[in-house]
C-alpha positions in Angstrom: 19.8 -158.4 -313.8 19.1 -156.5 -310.8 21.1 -156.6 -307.7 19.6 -158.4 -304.9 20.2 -158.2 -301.6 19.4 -161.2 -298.9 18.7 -160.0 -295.0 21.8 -162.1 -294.3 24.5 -162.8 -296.7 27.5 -164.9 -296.3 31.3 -163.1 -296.4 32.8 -165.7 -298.7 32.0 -166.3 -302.7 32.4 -169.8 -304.5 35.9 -169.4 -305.8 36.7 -169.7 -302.1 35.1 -172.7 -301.2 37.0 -174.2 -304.0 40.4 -172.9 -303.0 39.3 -174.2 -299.3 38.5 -177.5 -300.6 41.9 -178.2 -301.4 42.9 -177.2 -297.9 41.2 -179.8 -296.4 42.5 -182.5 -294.6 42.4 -185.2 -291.8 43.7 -182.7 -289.5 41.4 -179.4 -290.5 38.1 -180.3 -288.1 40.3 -180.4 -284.5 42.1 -177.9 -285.8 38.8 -176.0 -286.0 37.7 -176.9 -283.1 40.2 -175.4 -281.1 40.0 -172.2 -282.9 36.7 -172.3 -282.2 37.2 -173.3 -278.2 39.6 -170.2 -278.5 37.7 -167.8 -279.8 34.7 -168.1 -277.5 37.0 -168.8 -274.2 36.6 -172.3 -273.3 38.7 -175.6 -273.5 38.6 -177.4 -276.4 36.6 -180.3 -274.7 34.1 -178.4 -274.1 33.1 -178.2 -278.0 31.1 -180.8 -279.6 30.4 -180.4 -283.7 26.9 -181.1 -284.6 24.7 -181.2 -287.5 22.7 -178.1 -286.8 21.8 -175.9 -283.9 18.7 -177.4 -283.8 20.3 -181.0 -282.8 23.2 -179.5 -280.6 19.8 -178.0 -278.4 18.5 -181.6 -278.7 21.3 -183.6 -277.0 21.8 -181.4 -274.3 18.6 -181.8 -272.9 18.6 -185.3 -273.6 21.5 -185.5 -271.5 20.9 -183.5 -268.8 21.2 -184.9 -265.6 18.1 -183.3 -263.5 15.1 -184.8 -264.2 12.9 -181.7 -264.4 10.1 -182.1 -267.3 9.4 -178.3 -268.3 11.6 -176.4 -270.4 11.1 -172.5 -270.1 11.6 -170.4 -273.1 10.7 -167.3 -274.5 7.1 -167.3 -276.4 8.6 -164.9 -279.3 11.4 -168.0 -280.7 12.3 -169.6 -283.8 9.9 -172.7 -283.9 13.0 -174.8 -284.3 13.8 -174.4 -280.5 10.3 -175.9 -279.5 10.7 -178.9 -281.9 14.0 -180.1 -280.1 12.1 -179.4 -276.5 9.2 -181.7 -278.0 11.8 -183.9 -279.7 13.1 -185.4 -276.6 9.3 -185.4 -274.5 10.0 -182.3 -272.6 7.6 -179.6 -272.3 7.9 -175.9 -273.3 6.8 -173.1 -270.6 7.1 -169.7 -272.0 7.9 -166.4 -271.0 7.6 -162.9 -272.0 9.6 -159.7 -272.2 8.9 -156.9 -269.8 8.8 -154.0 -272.3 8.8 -153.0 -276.1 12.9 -152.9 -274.9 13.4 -156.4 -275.8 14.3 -156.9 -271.8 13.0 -159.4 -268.9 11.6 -158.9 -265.2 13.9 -162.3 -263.6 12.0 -161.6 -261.0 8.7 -162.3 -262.0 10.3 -165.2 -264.4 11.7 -166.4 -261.2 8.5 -166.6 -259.6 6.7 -168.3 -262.5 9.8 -171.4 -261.8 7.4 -174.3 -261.1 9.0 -177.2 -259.7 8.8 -179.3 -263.0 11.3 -176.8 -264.9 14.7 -178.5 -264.9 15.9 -175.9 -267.6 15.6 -172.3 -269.0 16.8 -171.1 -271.9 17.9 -167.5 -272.7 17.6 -166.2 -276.5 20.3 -163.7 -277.4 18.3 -162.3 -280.1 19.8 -160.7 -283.5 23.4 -160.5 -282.6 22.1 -158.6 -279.2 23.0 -160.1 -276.0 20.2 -160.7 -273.2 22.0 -160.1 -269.6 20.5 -163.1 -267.6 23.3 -162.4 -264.8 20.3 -161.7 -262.3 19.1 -165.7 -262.7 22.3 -167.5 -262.3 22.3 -167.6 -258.5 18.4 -168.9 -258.2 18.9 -171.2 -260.8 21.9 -172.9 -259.3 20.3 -173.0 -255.9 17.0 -174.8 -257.6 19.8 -177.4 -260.0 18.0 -175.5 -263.1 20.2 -175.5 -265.9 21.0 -172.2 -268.4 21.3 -172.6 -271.8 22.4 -170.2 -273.8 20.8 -170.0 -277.6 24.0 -168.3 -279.2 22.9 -168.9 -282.7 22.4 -165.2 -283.9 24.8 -163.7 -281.1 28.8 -165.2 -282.1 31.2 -162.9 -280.4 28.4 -161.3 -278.0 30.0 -160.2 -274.7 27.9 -159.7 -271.7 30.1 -157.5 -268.6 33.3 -158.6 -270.9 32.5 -162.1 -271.0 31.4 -164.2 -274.4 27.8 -165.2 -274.6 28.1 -168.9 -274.8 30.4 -168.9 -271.3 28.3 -168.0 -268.6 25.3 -170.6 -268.5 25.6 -174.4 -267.8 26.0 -174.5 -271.4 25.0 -173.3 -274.7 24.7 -173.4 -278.4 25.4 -171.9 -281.6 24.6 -172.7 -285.8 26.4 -172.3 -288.8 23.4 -172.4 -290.9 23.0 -170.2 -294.5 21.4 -166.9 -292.1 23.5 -166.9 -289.4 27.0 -165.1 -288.1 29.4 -167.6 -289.6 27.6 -169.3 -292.2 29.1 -172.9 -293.1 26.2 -174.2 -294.9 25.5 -176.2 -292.5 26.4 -177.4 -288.6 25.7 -176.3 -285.2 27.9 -176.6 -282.0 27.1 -177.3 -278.3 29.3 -175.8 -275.4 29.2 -177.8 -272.4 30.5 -175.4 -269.2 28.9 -177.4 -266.6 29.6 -181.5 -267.8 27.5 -182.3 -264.3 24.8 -180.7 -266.0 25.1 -182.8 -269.2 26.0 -186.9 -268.6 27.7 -188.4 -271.4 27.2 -185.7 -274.2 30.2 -186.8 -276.0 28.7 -190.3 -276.6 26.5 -188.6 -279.3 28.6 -189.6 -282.5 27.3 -187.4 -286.0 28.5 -188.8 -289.7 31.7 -186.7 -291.3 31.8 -186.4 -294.5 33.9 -187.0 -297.3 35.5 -184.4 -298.8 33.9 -185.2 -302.3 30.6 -185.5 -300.6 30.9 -182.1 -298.8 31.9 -180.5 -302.0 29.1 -181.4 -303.9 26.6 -180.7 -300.8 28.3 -177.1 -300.7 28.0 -176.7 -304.7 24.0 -177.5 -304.3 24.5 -175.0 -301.4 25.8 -172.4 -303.7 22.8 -172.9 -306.3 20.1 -173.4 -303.2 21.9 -169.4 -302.2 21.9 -168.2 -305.7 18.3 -169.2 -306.8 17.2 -168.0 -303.5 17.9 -164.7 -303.7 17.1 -164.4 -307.5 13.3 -165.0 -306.1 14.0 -161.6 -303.9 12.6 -159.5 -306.4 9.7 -161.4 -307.3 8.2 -162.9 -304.0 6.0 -160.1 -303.2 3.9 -160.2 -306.8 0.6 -161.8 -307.0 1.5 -164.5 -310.0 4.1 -165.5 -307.6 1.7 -166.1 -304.3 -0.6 -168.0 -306.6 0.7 -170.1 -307.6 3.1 -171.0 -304.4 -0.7 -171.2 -302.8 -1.6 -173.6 -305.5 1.5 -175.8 -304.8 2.7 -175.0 -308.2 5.7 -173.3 -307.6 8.3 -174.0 -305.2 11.5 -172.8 -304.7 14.6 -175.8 -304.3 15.4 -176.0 -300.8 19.0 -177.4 -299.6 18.8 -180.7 -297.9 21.1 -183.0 -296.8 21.2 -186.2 -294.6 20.1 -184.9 -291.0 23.1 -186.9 -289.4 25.9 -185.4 -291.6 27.7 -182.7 -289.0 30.7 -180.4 -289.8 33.4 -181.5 -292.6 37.3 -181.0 -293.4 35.9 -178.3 -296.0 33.8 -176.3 -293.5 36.4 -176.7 -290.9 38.8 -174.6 -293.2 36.5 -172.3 -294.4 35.6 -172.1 -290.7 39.4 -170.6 -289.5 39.5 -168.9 -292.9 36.2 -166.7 -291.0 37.4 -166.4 -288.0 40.3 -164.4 -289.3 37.5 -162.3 -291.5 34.8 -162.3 -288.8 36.5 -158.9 -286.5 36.2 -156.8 -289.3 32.7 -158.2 -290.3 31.5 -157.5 -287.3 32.8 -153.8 -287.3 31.1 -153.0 -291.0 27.8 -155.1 -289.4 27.6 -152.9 -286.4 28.0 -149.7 -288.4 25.8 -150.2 -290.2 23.1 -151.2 -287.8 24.0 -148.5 -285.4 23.7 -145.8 -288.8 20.4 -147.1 -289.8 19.0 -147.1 -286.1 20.3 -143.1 -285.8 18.8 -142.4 -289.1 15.1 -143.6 -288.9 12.3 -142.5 -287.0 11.0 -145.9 -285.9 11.8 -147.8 -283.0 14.6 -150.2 -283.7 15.3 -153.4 -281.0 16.6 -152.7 -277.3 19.9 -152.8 -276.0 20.3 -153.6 -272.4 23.3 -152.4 -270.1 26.8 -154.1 -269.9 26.6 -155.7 -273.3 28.3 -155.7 -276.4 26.0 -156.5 -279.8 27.0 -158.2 -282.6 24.1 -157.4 -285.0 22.9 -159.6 -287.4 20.3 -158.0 -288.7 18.2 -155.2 -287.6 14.9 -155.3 -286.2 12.6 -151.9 -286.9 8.7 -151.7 -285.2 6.6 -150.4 -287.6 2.6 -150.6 -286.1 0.4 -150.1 -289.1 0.1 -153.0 -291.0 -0.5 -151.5 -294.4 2.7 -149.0 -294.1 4.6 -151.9 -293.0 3.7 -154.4 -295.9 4.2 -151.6 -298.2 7.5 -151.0 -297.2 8.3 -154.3 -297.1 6.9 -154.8 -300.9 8.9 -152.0 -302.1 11.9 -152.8 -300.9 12.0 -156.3 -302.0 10.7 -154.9 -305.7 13.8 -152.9 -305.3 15.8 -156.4 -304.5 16.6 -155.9 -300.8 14.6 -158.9 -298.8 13.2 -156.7 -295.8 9.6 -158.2 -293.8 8.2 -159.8 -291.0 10.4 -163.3 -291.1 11.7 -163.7 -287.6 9.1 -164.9 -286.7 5.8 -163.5 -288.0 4.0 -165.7 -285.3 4.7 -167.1 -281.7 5.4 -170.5 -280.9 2.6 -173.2 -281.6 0.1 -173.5 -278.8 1.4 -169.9 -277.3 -1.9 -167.7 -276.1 -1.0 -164.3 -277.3 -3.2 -162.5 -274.8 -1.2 -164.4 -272.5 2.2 -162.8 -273.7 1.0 -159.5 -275.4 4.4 -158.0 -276.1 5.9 -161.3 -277.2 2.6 -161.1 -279.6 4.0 -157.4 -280.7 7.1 -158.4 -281.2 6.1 -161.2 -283.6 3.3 -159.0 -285.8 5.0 -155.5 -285.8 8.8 -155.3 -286.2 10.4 -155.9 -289.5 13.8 -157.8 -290.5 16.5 -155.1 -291.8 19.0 -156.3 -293.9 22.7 -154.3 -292.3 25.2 -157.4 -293.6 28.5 -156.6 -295.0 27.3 -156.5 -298.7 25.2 -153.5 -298.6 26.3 -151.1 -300.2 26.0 -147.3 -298.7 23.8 -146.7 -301.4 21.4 -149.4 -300.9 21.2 -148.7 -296.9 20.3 -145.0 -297.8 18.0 -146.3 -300.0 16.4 -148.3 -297.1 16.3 -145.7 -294.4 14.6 -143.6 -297.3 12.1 -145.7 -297.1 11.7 -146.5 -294.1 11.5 -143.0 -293.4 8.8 -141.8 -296.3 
């Protein structure tokens, strides 16, 4: 069979999680939670376990304490954001980048601050920090509250301090495409508590250990059928009859209010011992493929550290780009426009024209710790024909 390869790809295999299952215990979840506070650089009551990324987003700003009703976020997001803003009855008011960079004018963003915003939230996109240093001051002075969306960017450092640290709060995810992938599970770091009233009231459901075994083993075969797909999702048979309803792939579901367990919890610590040298073979890998290609790859701005996830490559012509994309996923490697082919519902894009580049243009480039150095010269081949 051939050898597929996902654009993000967990750094555990099965025989793990069932070595880590017998790990688990009453104790593993605080224990992880610590590591966790320690890793990023905050006390341990600042971290709050939820479900997913998604709901961590939707309690803060259900507990914030101003009362402002807009919410301002960038227009090139993961829909996912915009459904927690909605979630709660607050409205989204979007922003653009500057330049094809991937960077922001804060002063003009500044300017466009109505009165109604009670909160901004800053994207570190792809495992690449945004420096929002420049808004901090303003938006303390107005009682607008930074979030930080952390969920591609674990271990990001902006002037030597970890992403996640320097707005009023933030959060992160531990979903299947992200930098610690748990499954499932997000987390929310409260800096400011001011900021947030009574966060830690929100109570999620833990599971039992039998429970969270069999929801990671349908996990495992969710991953598994997934990327056996890879090969196939490009071919006309295969958008028929998805178009016709007739062929879907299994998706992993679980009960919305079931947060982090014992087993993810070990497996947890077990990647934070792992995740250093991760990191390192992610970064090379991202930095070889961006010096060995002739397109533009994503922006890095001054005074931060990346911690790719995935490499984003602008490629304007839309028939080169799909037959790049088609190739490589023929060949097994899942590279195309996924994050996020358009901008958020309701978002003008003459309104926000590079936002509206960014979403139609640039490709997702698989650099993960399972390629091989075949496979990525394979891709920059490619991407270079």
């Amino acid at each position: 069979m051939l050898k597929t390869f996902d654009t993000v790809e967990e750094f555990w295999t099965w025989d793990l999680i069932e070595q880590i299952s017998l790990e688990a215990s009453d104790h593993s979840i605080q224990e992880f939670r610590k590591e966790f506070a320690s890793f990023v650089g905050v006390e341990t009551e600042k971290v709050h376990f939820t479900p997913s990324g998604h709901q961590a987003l939707e309690q803060l700003l259900r507990s914030k304490s101003n009362s402002g009703k807009n919410v301002m976020i960038p227009a090139f997001n993961c829909g996912v954001v915009q459904d927690a803003i909605h979630a709660v009855g607050l409205k989204s008011k979007y922003y653009d980048f500057s330049s094809q960079s991937a960077d922001f004018n804060w002063e003009n963003i500044m300017r466009e601050m109505c009165s109604e915003v009670g909160v901004i939230i800053i994207t570190h996109f792809f495992g690449v920090p945004i420096n929002f240093e420049p808004i901090l001051e303003y938006c303390k002075r107005r009682n607008i509250l930074v979030i930080e969306d952390c969920a591609h960017s674990l271990g990001g450092m902006i002037n030597d301090q970890q992403v996640g640290t320097i707005g009023d709060a933030s959060f992160f995810s531990f979903n299947y495409d992200k930098p610690i992938s748990l499954g499932w599970g997000g987390v929310a770091v409260v800096n400011n508590k001011n900021g947030f009233h009574d966060f830690q009231n929100y109570v999620f459901r833990t599971p039992k250990v039998v429970e969270e075994f069999d929801l990671f083993y349908e996990f495992n075969k969710y991953l598994v059928k997934r990327r056996k797909m890879i090969p196939f999702e490009t071919k006309l048979t295969t958008k028929i009859l998805r178009k016709l309803r007739l062929f879907r792939t299994n998706l992993f579901r679980k009960d919305k209010n079931i947060s982090l367990g014992a087993i993810q919890a070990e497996l947890g610590r077990w990647c934070f011992l792992e995740y250093p040298r991760i990191v390192k073979q992610r970064n090379s890998n991202a930095y070889k493929l961006a010096d060995s290609i002739n397109s533009k790859i994503w922006g890095i701005g001054e005074n931060v550290k990346a911690v790719w996830l995935k490499q984003k490559v602008s490629i304007l012509d839309e028939s080169f780009r799909v037959d790049v994309s088609n190739l490589l996923q023929r060949n097994g490697v899942r590279v195309g426009n996924f994050n996020w082919p358009n901008l958020l519902h309701g978002v003008d894009a003459q309104k926000y024209p590079i936002s509206a580049t960014f979403a139609s243009s640039w490709l997702d480039v698989p650099i993960h710790q399972n390629l091989t150095e075949n496979i990525l010269n394979e891709v920059i081949s490619v991407l270079n024909k």
